[in-house]
C-alpha atoms as an extended CHARMM CRD file, in Angstrom:
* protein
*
       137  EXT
         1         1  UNK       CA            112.8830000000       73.5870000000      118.5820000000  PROA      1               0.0000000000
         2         2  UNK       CA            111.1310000000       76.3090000000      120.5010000000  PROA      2               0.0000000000
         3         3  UNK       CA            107.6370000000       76.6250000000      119.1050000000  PROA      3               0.0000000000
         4         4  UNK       CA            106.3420000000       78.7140000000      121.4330000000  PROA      4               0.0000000000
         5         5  UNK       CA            108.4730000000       81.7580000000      120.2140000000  PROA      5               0.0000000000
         6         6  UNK       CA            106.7860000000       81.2720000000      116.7290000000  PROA      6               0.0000000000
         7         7  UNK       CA            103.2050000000       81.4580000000      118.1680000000  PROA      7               0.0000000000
         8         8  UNK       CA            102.5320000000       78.0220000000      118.8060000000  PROA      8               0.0000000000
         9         9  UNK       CA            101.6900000000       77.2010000000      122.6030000000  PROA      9               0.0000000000
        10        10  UNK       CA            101.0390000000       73.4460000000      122.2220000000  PROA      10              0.0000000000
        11        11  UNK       CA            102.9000000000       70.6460000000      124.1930000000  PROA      11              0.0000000000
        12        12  UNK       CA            104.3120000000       67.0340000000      123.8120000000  PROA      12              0.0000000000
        13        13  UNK       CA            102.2330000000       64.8170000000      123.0980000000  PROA      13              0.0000000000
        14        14  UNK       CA             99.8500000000       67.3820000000      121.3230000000  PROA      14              0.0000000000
        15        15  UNK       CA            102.7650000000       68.7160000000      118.8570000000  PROA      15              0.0000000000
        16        16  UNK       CA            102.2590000000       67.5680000000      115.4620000000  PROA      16              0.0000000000
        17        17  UNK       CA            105.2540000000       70.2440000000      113.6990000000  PROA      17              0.0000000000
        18        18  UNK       CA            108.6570000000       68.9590000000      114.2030000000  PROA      18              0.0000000000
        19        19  UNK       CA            110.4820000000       70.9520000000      111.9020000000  PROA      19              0.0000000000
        20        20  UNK       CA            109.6960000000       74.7730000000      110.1020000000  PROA      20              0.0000000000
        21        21  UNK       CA            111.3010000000       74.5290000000      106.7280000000  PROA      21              0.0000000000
        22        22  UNK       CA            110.0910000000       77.7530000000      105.4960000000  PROA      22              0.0000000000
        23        23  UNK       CA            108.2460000000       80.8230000000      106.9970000000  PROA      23              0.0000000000
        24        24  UNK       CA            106.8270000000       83.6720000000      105.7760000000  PROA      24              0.0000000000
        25        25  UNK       CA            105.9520000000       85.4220000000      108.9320000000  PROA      25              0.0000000000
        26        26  UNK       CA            102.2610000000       86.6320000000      108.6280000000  PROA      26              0.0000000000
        27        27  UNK       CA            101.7700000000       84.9080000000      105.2650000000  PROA      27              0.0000000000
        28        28  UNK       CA            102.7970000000       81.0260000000      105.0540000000  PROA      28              0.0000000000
        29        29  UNK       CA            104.4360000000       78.4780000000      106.2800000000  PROA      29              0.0000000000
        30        30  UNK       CA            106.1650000000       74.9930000000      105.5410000000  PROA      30              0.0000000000
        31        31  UNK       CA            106.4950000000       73.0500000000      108.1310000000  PROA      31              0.0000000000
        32        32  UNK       CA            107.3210000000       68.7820000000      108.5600000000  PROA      32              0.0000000000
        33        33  UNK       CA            106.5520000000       65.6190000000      110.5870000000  PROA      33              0.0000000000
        34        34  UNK       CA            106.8330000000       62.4040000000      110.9830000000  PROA      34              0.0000000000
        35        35  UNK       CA            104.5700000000       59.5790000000      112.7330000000  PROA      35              0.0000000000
        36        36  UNK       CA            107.2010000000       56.2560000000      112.9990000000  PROA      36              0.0000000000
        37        37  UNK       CA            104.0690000000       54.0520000000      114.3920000000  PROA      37              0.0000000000
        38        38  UNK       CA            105.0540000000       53.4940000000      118.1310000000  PROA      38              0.0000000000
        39        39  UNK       CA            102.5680000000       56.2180000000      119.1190000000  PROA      39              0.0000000000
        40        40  UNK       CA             99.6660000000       55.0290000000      121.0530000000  PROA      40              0.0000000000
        41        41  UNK       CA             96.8070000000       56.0880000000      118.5830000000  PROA      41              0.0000000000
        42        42  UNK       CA             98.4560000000       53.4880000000      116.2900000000  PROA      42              0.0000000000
        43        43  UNK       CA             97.2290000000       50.5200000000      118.6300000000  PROA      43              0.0000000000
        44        44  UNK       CA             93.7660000000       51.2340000000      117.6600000000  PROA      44              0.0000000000
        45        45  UNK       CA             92.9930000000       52.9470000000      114.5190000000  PROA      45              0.0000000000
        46        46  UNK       CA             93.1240000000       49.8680000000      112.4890000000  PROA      46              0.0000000000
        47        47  UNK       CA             95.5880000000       47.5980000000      114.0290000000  PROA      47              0.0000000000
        48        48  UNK       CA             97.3540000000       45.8860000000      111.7530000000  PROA      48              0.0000000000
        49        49  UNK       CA             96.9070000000       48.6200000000      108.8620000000  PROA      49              0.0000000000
        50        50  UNK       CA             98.2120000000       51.0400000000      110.8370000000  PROA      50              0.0000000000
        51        51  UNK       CA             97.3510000000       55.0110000000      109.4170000000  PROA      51              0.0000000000
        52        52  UNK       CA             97.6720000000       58.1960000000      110.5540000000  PROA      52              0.0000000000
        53        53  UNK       CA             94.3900000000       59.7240000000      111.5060000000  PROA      53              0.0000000000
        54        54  UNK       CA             93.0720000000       62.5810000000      109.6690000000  PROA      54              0.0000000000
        55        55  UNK       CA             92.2700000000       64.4910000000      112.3250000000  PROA      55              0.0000000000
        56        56  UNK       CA             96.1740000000       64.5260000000      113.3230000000  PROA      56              0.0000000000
        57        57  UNK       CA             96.6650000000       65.6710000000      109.8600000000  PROA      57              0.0000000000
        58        58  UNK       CA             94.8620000000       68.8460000000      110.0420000000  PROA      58              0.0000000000
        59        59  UNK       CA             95.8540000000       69.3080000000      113.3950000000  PROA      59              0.0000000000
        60        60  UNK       CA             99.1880000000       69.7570000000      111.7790000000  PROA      60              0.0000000000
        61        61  UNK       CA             97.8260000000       71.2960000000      109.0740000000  PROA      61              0.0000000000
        62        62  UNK       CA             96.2850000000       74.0730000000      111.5910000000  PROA      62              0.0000000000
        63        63  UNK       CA             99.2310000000       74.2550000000      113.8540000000  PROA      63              0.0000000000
        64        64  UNK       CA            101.1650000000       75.2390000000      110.5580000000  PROA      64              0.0000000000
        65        65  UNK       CA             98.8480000000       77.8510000000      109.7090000000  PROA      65              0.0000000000
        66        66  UNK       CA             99.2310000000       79.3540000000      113.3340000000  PROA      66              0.0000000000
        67        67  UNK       CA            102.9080000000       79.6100000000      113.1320000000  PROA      67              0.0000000000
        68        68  UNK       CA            102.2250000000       81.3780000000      109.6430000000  PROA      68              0.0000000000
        69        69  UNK       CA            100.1840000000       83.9630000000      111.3360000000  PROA      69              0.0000000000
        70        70  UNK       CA            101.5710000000       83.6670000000      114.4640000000  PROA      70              0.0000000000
        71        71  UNK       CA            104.6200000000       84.7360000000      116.4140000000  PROA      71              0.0000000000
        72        72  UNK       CA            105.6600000000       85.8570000000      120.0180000000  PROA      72              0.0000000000
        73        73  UNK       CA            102.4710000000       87.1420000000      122.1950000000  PROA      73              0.0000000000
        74        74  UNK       CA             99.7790000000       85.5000000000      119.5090000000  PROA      74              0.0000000000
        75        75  UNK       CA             97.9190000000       82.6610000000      119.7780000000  PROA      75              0.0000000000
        76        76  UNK       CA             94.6910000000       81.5110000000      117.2140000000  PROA      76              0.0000000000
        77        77  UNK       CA             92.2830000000       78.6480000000      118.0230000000  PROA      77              0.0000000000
        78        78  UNK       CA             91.3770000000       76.2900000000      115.5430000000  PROA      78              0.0000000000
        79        79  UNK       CA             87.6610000000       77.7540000000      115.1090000000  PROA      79              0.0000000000
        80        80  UNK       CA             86.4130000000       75.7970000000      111.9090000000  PROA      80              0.0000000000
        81        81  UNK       CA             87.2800000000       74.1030000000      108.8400000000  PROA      81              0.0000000000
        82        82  UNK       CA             85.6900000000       75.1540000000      105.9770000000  PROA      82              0.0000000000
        83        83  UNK       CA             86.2710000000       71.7670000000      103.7520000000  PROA      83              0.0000000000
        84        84  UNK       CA             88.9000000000       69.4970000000      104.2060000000  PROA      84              0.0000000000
        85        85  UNK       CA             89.8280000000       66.0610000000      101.9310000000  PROA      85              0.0000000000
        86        86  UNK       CA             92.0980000000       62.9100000000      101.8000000000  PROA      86              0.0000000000
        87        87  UNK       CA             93.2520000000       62.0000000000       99.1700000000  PROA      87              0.0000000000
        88        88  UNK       CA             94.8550000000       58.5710000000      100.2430000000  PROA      88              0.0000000000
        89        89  UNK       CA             96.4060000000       57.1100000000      103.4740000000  PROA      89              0.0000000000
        90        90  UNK       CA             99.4520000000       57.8710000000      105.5580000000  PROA      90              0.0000000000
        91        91  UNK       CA            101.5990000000       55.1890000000      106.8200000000  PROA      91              0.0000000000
        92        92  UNK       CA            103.7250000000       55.4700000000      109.5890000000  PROA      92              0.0000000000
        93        93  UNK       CA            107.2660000000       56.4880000000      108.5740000000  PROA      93              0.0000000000
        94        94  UNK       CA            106.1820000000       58.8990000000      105.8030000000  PROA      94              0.0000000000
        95        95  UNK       CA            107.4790000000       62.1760000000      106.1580000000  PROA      95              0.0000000000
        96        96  UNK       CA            104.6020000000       64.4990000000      106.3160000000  PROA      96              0.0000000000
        97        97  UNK       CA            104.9310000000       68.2490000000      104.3040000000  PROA      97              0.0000000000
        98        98  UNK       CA            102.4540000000       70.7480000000      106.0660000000  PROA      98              0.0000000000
        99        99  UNK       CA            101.7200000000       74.2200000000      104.4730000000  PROA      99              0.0000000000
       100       100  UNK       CA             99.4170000000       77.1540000000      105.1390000000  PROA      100             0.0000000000
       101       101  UNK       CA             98.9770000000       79.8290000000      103.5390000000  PROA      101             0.0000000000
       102       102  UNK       CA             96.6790000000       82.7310000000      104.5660000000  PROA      102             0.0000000000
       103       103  UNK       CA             93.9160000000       84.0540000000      102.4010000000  PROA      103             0.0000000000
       104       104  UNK       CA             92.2260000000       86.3130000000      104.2280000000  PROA      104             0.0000000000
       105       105  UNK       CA             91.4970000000       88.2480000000      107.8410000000  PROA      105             0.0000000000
       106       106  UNK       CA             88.3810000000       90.4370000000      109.3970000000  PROA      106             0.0000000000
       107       107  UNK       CA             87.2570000000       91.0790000000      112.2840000000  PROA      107             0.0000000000
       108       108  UNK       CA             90.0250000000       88.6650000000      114.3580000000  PROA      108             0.0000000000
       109       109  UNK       CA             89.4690000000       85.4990000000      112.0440000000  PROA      109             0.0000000000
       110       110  UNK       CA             92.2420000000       84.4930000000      109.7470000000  PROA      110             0.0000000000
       111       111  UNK       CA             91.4300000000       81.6450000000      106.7400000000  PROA      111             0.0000000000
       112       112  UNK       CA             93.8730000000       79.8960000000      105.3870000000  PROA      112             0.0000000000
       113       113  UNK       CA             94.3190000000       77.1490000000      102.3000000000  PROA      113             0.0000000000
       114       114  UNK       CA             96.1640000000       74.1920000000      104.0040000000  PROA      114             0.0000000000
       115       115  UNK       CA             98.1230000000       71.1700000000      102.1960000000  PROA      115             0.0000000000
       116       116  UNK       CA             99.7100000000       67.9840000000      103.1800000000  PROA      116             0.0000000000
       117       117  UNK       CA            101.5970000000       66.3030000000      101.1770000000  PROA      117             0.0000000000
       118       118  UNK       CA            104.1690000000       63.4950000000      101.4070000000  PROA      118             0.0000000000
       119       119  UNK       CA            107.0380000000       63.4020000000       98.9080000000  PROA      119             0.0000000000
       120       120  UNK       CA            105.0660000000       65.6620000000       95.9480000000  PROA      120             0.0000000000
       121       121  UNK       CA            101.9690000000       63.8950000000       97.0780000000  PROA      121             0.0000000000
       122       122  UNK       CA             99.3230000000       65.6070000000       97.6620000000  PROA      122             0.0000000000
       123       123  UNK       CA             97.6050000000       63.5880000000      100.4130000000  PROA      123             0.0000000000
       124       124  UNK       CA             94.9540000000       66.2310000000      101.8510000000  PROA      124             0.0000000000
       125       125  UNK       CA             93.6220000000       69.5450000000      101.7230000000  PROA      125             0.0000000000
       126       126  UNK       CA             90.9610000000       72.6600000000      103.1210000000  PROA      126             0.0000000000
       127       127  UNK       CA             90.3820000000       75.7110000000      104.1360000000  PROA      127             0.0000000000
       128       128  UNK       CA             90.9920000000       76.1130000000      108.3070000000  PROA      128             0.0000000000
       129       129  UNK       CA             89.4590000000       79.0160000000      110.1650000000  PROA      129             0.0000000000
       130       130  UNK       CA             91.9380000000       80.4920000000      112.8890000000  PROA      130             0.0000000000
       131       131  UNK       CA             90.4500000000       83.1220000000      115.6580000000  PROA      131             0.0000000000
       132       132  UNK       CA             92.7570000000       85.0210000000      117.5900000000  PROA      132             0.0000000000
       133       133  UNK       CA             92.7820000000       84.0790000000      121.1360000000  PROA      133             0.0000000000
       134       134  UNK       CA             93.2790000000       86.5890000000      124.5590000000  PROA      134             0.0000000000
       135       135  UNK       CA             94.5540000000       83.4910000000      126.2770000000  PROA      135             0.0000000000
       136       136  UNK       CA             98.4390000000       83.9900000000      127.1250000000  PROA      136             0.0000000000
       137       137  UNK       CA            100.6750000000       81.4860000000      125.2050000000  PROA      137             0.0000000000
């Protein structure tokens, strides 16, 4: 899948969106991923209890918001997270549900509610800030 023609200029190995299940361009998006456990960060963050850090989560959480606002020619930074919570652990091999959902723009900043869930799970969720970026996709 082409990201980069929905807005999203990130590369392997920093691509945490593997599938867009539903997009409302502008407004929200659904996207999905999966972590099977043979990626490096696994070796170290708790070896033998092997989860999928948090910070991966809302990466994925805040790539999905910026192919909800995004789209050819745009690109948004990650420029804060207003709150953000786990709920419980991710294990490798659980298929991760992303969505964003936009709540409000001014002045170049977009915020958006962001959820993660796995089955009807809810395993995290915040409020991202995206700014819109003048660096080319």
């Amino acid at each position: 899948m082409d990201l980069i023609a929905f807005g999203l200029p990130h590369r392997e190995p920093f691509i945490f969106v593997e599938s867009i299940n539903q997009l409302e361009a502008g407004s929200s998006a659904d996207c999905s991923k999966t972590f099977y456990g043979d990626e490096p960060f696994f070796r170290g963050h708790f070896p033998g209890n092997a989860i999928v850090p948090g910070v991966l989560l809302t990466e994925g959480m805040a790539q999905t918001a910026g192919i909800a606002v995004g789209g050819p020619g745009k690109m948004f930074l990650l420029t804060a997270i207003r709150s953000m919570k786990f709920l419980r652990a991710v294990r490798p091999g659980e298929q991760i549900s992303f969505n964003a959902r936009k709540v409000g723009d001014v002045g170049g900043l977009i915020q958006c509610a962001v959820k993660a869930r796995v089955g009807v799970e809810l395993i995290a969720e915040g409020q991202i800030i995206l700014a819109e970026s003048s660096v080319p996709a």
